[in-house]
LUMRO-858164 format. One record per residue (C-alpha): residue in three letters; y, x, z. Coordinates in steps of 0.001 Angstrom, whole numbers, padded with zeros to 6 digits, always signed. Layout:
BEGIN
ALAYXZ ...
//
This chain:
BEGIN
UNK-002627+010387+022573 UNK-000883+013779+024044 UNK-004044+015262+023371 UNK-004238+014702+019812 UNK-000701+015796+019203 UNK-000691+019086+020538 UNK-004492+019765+018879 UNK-001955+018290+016031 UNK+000259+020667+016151 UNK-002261+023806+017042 UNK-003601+023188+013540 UNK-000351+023185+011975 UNK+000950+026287+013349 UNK-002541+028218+013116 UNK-002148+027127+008968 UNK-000605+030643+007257 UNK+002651+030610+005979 UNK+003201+030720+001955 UNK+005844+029314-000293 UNK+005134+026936-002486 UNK+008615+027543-004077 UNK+008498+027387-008170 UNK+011007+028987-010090 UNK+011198+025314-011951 UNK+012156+021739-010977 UNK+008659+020123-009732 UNK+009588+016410-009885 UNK+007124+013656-008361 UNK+008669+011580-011291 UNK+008342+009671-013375 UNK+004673+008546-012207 UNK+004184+006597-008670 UNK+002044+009258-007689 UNK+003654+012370-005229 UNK+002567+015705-005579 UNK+000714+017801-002692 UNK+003612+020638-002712 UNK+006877+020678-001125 UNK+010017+021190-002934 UNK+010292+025015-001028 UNK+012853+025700+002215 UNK+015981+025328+001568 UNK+015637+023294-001833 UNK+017038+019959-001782 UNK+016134+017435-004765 UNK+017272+014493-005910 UNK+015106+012051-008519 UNK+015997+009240-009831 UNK+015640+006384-012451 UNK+016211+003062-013500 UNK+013869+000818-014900 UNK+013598-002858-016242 UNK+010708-004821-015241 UNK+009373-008559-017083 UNK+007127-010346-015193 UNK+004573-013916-015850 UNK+003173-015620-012852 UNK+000250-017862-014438 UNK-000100-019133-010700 UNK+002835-020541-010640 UNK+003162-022444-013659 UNK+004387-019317-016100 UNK+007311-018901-013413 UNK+009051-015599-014749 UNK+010930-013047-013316 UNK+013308-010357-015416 UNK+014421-007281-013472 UNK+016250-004224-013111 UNK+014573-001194-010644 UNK+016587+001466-009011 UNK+015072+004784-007772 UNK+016426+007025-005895 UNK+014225+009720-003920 UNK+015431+012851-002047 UNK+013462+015453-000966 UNK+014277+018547+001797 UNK+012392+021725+002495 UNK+013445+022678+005989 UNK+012111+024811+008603 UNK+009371+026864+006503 UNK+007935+026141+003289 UNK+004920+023281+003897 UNK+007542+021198+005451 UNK+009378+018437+003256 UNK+011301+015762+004828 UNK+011525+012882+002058 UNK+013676+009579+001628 UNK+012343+006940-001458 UNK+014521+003870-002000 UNK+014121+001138-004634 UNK+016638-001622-005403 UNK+015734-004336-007115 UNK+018037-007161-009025 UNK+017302-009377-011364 UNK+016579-013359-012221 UNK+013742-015050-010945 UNK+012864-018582-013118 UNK+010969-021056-011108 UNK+008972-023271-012731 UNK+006510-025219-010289 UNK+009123-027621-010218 UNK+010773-030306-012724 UNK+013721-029356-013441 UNK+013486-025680-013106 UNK+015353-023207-010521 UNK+016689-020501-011607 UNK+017644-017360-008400 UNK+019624-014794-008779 UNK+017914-012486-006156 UNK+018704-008562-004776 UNK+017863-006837-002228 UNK+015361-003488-001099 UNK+011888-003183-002468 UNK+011369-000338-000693 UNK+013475+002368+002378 UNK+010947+004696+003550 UNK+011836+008416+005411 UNK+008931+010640+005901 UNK+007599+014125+006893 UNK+005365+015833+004439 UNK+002918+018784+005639 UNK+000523+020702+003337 UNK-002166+021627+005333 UNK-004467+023216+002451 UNK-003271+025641-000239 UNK-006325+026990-002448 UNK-003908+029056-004638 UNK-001850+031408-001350 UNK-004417+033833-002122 UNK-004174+033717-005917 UNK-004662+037016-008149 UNK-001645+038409-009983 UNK-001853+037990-014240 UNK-004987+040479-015879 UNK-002716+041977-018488 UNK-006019+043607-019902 UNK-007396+039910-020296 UNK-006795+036727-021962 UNK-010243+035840-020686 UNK-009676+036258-017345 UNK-006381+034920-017123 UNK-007368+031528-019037 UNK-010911+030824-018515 UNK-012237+028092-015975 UNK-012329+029221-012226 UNK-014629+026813-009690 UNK-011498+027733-007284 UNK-009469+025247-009670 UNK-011687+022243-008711 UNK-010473+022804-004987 UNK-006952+020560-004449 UNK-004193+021053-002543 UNK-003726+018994+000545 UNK-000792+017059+001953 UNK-000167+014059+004772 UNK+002579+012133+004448 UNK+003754+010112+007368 UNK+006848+008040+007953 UNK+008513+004177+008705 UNK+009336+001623+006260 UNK+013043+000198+007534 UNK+014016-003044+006735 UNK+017629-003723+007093 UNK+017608-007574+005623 UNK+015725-009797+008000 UNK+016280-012137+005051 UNK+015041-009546+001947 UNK+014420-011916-000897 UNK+011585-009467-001763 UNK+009058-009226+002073 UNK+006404-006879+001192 UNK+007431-006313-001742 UNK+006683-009710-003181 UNK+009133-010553-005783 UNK+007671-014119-005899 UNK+008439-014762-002350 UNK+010969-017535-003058 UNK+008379-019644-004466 UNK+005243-018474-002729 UNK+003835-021290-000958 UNK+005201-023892-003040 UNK+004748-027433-001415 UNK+002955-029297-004098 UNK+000086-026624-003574 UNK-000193-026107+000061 UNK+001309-026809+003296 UNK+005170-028469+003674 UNK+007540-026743+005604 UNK+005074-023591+005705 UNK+006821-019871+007287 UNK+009091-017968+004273 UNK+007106-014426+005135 UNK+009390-011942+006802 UNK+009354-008402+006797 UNK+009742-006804+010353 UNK+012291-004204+010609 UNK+009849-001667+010976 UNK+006154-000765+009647 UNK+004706+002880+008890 UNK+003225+004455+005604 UNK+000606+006997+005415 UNK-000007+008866+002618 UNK-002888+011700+001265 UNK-002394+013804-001462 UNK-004234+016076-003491 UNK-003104+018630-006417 UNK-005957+020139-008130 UNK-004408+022597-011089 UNK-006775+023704-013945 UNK-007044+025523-017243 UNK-003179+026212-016520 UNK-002042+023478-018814 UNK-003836+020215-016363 UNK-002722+018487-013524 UNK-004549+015895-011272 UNK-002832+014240-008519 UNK-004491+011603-006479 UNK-003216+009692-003447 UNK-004737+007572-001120 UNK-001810+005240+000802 UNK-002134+003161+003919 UNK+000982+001273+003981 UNK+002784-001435+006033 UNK+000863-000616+009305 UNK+001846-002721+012147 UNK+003084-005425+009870 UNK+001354-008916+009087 UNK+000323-007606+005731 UNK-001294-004398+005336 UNK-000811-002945+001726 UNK-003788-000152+000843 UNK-003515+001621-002396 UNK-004687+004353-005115 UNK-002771+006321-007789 UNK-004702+008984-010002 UNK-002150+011029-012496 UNK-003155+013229-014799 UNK-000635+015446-016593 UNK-000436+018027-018809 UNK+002198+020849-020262 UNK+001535+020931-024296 UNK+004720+023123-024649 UNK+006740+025414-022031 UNK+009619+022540-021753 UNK+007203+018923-022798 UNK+004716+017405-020558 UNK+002965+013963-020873 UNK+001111+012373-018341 UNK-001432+009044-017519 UNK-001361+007081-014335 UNK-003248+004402-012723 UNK-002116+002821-009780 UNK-004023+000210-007665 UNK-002662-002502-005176 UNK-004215-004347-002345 UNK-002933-006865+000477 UNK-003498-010434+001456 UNK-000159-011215-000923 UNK-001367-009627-003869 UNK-003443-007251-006022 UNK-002091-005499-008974 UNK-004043-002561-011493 UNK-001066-000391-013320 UNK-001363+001684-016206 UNK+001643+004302-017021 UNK+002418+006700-019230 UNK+005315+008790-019949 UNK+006560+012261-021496 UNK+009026+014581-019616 UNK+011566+017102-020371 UNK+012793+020069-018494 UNK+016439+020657-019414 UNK+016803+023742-017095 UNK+015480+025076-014375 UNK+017052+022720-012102 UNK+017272+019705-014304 UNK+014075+017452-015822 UNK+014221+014399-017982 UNK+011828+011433-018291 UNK+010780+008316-019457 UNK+007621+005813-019214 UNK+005964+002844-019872 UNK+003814+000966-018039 UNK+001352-003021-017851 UNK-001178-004491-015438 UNK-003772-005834-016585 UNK-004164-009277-014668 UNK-001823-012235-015568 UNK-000825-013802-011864 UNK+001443-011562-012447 UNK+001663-009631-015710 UNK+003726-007116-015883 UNK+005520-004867-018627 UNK+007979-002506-017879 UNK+010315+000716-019283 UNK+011617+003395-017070 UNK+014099+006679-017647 UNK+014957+008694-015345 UNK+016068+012242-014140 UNK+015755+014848-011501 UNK+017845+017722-010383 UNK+017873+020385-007524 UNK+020018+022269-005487 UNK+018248+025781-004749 UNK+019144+027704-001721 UNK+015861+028407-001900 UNK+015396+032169-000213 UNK+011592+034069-000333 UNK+009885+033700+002961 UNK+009212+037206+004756 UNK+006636+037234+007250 UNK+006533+039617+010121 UNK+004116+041904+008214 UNK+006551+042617+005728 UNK+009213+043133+007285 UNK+007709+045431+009250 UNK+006722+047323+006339 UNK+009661+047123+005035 UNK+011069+048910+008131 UNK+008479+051540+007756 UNK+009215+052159+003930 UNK+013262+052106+004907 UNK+012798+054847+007721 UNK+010497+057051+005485 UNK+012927+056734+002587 UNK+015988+058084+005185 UNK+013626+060664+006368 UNK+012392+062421+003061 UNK+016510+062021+002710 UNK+016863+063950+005581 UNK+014010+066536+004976 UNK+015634+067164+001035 UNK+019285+067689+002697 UNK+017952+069974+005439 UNK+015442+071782+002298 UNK+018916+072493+000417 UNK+021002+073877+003398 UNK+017577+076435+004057 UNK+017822+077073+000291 UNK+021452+078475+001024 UNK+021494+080031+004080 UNK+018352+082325+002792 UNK+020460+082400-000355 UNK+023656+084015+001781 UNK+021264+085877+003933 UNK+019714+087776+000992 UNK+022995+088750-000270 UNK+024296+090363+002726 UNK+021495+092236+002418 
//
């Protein structure tokens, strides 16, 4: 296990240095999906949103739950640029209608769908090596490059805490109240509970193409070292049709002994400013145990501290071009006092 984390960390530090810094907000929102790039050293974002959720359990007799979502993700860029250290929350509240039984139950349930903290690393950049703007070519600048089919790379690693040994929503399950209901299987069968600790995985890729297109993809392991292991897929697609308007597709699939679920999204966003985007989204499955619609706004803003990463090559340089400006300084003063001593020289004379 030592082993592999110091040929761990060989890799990381042997990966070159470049900022992935933007002079624009680059929100993971409002999709599910999180982009390969960090937010930049010394950025720290905030995203959030709230959304309302309807769902229509067919297993469970048309059982129904109504709720309210809220998001709240920060992200960090610390020590250089690849790095991102990330929190994502999600509240839930809302009524859950229970009808297996005669008459019906009606909860009124809250609690954590989600508290994860994580470190994010990209370990591939295809673009730190990209060509400045052709200003003698429109071709060249906007034609199709096979370099845009290769994606950025991130890993995203980090624990799921559970504070509420008695979360009305384990796993995420927002059914869990009535899950196992009696008439159907076992009596006095184990409420599922969350441990207070599992771990999330998560690769991403970023491919950018034809300047306007976007393609994330991620591929999640989640829950590890808990009873249910949740594996997953979102693809988002997203493009820019004007300098401040973007609209983007998503898919999203979920897998685990609890449940499967296929989501569709789709959404248009708004930068504001520089530091400040606006969104909102839609979204179904398309199963019916549960269904799901659901409606979602939400916004992001940064705070940018963000200062241009120097390596030691150019500061060195840097150096170089500081001393020989001082010295041609030097070498023009000394030229003008020659000038006039010949000057008083000649006159004596």
């Amino acid at each position: 296990m030592l082993q592999r984390f110091c040929l761990l960390i060989l890799v990381l530090n042997s990966i070159s240095l470049k900022s992935q810094y933007t002079d624009q907000i680059n929100s993971n929102r409002p999709g599910a999906s999180i982009g390969a790039f960090s937010v930049g050293k010394n950025v720290i974002q905030f995203e959030s949103g709230l959304e309302y959720r309807s769902y229509k359990h067919s297993g469970y007799n048309s059982s129904t739950f109504n709720s309210g979502n809220a998001f709240l993700s920060i992200r960090w860029g610390f020590l250089f640029e690849q790095l991102e250290l990330t929190y994502e929350g999600v509240y839930g509240f809302g009524r859950l209608n229970s009808k297996v039984t005669s008459p019906n139950y009606k909860y009124y349930l809250n609690g954590l769908l989600q508290n994860f903290i994580g470190l994010k690393f990209l370990v591939f950049d295809p673009f730190k090596k990209e060509k400045k703007l052709n200003v003698y070519s429109w071709k060249a600048n906007n034609s199709f490059k096979i370099k845009e089919l290769l994606p950025a790379i991130s890993i995203t690693i980090g624990p799921n805490i559970n504070f509420e040994k008695t979360n009305p929503f384990p796993y995420g399950n927002i059914f869990s109240k009535i899950y196992k209901p009696v008439f159907f299987q076992n009596i006095g069968g184990k409420v599922d509970e969350e441990p207070f600790l599992h771990l999330r995985g998560t690769i991403a890729t970023q491919s950018h193409f034809l300047r306007t297109w976007v393609l994330v993809t991620n591929f999640n392991y989640n829950r590890y070292l808990s009873d249910n292991v949740e594996k997953g897929y979102v693809l988002t697609l997203t493009h820019n049709f004007k300098p401040s308007w973007s609209i983007y597709i998503e898919n999203e699939g979920l897998y685990s002994d609890l449940y499967r679920m296929t989501i569709f999204r789709t959404g248009i966003a708004f930068l504001f400013s520089n530091n400040l985007h606006f969104e909102t989204s839609l979204g179904m499955n398309v199963k019916e145990s549960p269904s799901l619609i659901f409606a979602n706004f939400g916004a992001s803003y940064r705070l940018d501290f963000h200062k241009d990463y120097k390596s030691s090559a150019e500061i060195e340089d840097k150096k170089l071009k500081k001393e020989e400006k001082q010295l041609k300084k030097s070498l023009k003063k000394t030229s003008r006092a020659e000038k006039k001593r010949n000057k008083r020289a000649r006159k004596k004379n």
